[in-house]
C-alpha positions as protocol buffer text, in pm:
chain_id: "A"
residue {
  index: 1
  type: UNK
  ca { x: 9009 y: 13625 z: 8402 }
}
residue {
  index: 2
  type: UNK
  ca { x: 8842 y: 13312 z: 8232 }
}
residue {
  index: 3
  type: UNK
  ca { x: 8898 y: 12980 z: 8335 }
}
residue {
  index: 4
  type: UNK
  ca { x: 9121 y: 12726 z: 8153 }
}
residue {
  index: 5
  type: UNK
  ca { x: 8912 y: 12509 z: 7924 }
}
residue {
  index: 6
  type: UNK
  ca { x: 8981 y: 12151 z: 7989 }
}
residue {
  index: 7
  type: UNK
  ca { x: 8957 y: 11943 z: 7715 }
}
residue {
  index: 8
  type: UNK
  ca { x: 8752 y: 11600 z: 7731 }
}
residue {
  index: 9
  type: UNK
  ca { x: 9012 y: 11431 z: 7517 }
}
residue {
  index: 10
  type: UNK
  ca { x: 9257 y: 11498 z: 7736 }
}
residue {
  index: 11
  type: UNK
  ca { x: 9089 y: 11385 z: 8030 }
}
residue {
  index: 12
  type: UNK
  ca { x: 8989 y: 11125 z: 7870 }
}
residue {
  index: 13
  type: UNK
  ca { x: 9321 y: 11000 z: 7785 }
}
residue {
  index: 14
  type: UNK
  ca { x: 9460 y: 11107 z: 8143 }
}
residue {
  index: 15
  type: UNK
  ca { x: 9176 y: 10841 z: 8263 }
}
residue {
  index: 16
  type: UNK
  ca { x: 9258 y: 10590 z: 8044 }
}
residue {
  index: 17
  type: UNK
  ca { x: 9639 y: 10605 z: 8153 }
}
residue {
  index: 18
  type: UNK
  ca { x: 9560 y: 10530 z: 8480 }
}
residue {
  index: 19
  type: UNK
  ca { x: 9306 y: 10235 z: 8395 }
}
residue {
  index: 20
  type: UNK
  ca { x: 9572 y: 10085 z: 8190 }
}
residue {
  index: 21
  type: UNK
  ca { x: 9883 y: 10158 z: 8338 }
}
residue {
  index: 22
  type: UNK
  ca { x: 10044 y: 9787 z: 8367 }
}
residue {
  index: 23
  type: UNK
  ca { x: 9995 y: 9797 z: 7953 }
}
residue {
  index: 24
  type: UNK
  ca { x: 10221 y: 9914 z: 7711 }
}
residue {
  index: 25
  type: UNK
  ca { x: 10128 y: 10300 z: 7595 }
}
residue {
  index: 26
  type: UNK
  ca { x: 10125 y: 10405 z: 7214 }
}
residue {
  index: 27
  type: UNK
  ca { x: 10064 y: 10747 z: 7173 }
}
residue {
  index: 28
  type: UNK
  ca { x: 9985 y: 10713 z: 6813 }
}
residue {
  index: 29
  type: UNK
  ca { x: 9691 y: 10477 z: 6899 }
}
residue {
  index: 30
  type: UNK
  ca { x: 9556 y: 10725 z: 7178 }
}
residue {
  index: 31
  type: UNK
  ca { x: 9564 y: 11028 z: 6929 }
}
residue {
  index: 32
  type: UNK
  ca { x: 9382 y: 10812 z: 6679 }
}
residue {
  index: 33
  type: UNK
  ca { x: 9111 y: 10682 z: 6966 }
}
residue {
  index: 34
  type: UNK
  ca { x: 9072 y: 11061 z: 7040 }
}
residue {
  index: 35
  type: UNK
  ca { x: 9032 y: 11153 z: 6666 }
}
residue {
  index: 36
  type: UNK
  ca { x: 9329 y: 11342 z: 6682 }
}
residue {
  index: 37
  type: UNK
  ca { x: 9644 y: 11328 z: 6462 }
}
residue {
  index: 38
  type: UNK
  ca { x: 9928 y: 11223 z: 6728 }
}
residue {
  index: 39
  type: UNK
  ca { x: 10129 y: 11591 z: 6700 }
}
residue {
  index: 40
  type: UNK
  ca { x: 9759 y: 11761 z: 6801 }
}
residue {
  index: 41
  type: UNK
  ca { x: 9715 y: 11530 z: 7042 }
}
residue {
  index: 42
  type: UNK
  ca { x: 10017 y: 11580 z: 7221 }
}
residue {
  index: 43
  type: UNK
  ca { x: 10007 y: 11953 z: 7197 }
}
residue {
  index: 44
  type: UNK
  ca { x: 9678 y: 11931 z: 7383 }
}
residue {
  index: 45
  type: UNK
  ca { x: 9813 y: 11722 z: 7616 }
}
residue {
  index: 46
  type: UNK
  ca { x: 10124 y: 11922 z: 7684 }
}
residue {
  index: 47
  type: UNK
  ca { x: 9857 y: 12272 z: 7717 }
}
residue {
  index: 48
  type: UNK
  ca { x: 9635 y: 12081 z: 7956 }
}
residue {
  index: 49
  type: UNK
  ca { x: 9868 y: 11931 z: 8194 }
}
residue {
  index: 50
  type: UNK
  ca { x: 10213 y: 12066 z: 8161 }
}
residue {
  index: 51
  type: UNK
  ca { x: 10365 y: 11768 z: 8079 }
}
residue {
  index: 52
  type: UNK
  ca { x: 10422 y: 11522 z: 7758 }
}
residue {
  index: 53
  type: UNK
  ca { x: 10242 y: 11206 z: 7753 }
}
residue {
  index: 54
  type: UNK
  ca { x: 10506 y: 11005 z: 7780 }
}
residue {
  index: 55
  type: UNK
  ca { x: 10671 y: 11184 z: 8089 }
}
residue {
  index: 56
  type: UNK
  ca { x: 10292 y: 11217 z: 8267 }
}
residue {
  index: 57
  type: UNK
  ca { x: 10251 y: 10868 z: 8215 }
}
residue {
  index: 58
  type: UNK
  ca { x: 10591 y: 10752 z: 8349 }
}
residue {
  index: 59
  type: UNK
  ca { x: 10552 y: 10995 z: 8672 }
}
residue {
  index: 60
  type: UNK
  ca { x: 10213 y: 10856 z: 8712 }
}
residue {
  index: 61
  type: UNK
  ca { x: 10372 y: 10521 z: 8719 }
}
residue {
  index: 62
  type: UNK
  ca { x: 10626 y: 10616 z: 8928 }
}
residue {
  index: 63
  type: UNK
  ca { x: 10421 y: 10717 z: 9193 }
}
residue {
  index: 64
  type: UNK
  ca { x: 10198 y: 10488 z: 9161 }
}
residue {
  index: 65
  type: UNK
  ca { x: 10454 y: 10239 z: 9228 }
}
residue {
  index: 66
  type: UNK
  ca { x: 10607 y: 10397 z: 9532 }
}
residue {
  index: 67
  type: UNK
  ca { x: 10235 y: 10385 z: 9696 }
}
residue {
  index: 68
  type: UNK
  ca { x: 10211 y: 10060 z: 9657 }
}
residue {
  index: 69
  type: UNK
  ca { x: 10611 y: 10014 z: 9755 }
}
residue {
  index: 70
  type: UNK
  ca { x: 10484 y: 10154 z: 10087 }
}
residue {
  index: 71
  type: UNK
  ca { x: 10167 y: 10071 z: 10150 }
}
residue {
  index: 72
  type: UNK
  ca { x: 10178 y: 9720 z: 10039 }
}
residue {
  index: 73
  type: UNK
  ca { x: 10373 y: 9389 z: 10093 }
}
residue {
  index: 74
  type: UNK
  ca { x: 10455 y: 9353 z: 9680 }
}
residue {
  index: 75
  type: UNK
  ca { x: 10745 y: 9268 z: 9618 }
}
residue {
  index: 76
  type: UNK
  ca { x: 10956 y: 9533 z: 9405 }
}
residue {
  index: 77
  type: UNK
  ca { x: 10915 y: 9263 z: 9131 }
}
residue {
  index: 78
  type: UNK
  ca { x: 10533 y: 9278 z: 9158 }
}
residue {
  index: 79
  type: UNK
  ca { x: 10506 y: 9672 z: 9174 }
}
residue {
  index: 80
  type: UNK
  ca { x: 10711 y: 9695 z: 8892 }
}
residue {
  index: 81
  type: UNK
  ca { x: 10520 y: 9443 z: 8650 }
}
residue {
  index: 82
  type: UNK
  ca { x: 10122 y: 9679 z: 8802 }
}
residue {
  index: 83
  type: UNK
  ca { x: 10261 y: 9994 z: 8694 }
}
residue {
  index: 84
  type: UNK
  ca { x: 10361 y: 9891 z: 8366 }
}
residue {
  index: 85
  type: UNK
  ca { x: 10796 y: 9844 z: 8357 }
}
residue {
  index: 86
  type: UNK
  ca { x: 10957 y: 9533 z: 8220 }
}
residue {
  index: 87
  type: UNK
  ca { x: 11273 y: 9554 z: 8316 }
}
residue {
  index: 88
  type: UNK
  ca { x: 11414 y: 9561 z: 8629 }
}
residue {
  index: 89
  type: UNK
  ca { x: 11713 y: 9785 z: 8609 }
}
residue {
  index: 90
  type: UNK
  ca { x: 11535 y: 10066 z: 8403 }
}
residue {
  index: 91
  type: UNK
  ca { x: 11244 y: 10064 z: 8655 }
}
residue {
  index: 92
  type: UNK
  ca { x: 11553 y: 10063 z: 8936 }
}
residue {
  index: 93
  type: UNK
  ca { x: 11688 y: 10388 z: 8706 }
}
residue {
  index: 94
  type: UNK
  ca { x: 11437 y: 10544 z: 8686 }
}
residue {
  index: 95
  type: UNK
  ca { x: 11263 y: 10543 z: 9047 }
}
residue {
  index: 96
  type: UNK
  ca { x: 11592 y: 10655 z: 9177 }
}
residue {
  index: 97
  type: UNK
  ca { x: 11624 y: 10982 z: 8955 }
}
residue {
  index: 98
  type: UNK
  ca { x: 11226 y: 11043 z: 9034 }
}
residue {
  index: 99
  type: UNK
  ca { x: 11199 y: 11004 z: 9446 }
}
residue {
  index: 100
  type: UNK
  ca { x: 11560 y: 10999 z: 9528 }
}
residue {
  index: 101
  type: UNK
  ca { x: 11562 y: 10634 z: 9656 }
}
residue {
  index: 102
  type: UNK
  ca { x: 11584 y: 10302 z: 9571 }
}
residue {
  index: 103
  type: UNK
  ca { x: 11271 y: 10106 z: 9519 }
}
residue {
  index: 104
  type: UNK
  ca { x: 11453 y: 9818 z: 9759 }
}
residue {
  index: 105
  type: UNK
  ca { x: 11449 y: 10117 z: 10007 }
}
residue {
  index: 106
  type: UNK
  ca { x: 11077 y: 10186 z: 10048 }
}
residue {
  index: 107
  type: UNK
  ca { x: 10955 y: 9825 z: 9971 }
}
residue {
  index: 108
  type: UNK
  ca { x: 10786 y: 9713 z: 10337 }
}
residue {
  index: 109
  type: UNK
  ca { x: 10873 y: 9964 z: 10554 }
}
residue {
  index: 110
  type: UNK
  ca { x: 10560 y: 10020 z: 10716 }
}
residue {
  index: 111
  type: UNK
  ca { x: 10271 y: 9864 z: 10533 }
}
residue {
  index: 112
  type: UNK
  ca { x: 10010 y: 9886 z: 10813 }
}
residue {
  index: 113
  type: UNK
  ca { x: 10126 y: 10150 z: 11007 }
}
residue {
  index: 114
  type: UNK
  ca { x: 9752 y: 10208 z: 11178 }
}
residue {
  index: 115
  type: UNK
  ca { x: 9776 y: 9797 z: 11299 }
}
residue {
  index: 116
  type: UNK
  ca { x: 10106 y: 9805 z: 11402 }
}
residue {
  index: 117
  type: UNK
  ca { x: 10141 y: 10082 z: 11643 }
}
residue {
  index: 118
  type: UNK
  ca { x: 9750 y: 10028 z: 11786 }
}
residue {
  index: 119
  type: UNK
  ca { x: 9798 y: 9888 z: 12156 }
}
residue {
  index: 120
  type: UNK
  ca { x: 9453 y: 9747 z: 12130 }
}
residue {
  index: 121
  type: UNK
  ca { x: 9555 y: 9533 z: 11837 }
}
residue {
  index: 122
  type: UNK
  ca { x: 9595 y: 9202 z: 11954 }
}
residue {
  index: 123
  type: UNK
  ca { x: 9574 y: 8837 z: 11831 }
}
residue {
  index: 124
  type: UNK
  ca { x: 9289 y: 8645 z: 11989 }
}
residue {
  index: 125
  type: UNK
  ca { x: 9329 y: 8229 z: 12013 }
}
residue {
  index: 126
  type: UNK
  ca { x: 9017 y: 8073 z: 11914 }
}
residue {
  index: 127
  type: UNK
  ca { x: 8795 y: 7898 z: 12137 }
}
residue {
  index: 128
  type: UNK
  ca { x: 8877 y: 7491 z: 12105 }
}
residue {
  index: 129
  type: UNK
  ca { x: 8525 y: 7451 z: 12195 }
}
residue {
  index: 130
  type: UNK
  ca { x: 8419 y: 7332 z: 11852 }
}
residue {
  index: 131
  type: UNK
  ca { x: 8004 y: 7380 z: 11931 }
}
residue {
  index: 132
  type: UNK
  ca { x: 7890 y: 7694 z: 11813 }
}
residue {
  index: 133
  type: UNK
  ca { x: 7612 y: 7704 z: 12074 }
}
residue {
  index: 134
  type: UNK
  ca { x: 7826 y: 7599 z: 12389 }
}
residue {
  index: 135
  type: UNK
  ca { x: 7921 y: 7854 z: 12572 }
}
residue {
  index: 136
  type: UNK
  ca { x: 8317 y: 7970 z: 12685 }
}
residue {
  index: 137
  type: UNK
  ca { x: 8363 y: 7956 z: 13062 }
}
């Protein structure tokens, strides 16, 4: 059984999604970069990763943006603007029908969760001593 032949253009394109993600995508313009006419393109898109390039990119946004939702302190505003949605209520929409939650919902839950269950993490008061080379009794 051979293995499926990946095109460059393809993964070119994937790659260039995910540089650009915050900017608006035209498909026509990517077909043309990858000297492709935009039904080709699109077809080899579709054969190579299962997916459209309009619905890969907006699940790669979408989880993208729940990452960074909870892993991050960005505000829902913030996420939304990095991965590339300009309104608030379609970005709301559409996050909902993809992960089953809110944005609101993830936002800040547990951004550091390594730091804040540690026992050994601790703020430390700095010395008042304002030499460098005195020493702390």
């Amino acid at each position: 059984m051979k293995a499926p032949v990946v095109d460059s253009r393809v993964t070119w394109a994937v790659a260039e999604m995910q540089s650009r993600m915050a900017q608006p995508f035209r498909m026509a313009e990517m077909a043309a970069a990858a000297n492709l006419s935009p039904s080709r393109f699109r077809h080899l898109f579709t054969t190579q990763t299962g997916l459209p390039p309009s619905q890969f990119l907006r699940r790669m946004r979408l989880r993208r943006a729940h990452l960074l939702l909870e892993s991050t302190f960005l505000s829902v505003k913030e996420v939304m603007a990095l991965v590339g949605y300009n309104d608030p209520s379609h970005f709301s929409r559409d996050f909902k029908q993809f992960h089953n939650r809110l944005p609101s919902a993830v936002a800040g839950r547990n951004p550091t969760p390594a730091l804040a269950k540690s026992p050994t993490h601790r703020r430390f008061r700095q010395s008042r001593n304002r030499d460098p080379g005195a020493r702390c009794a």
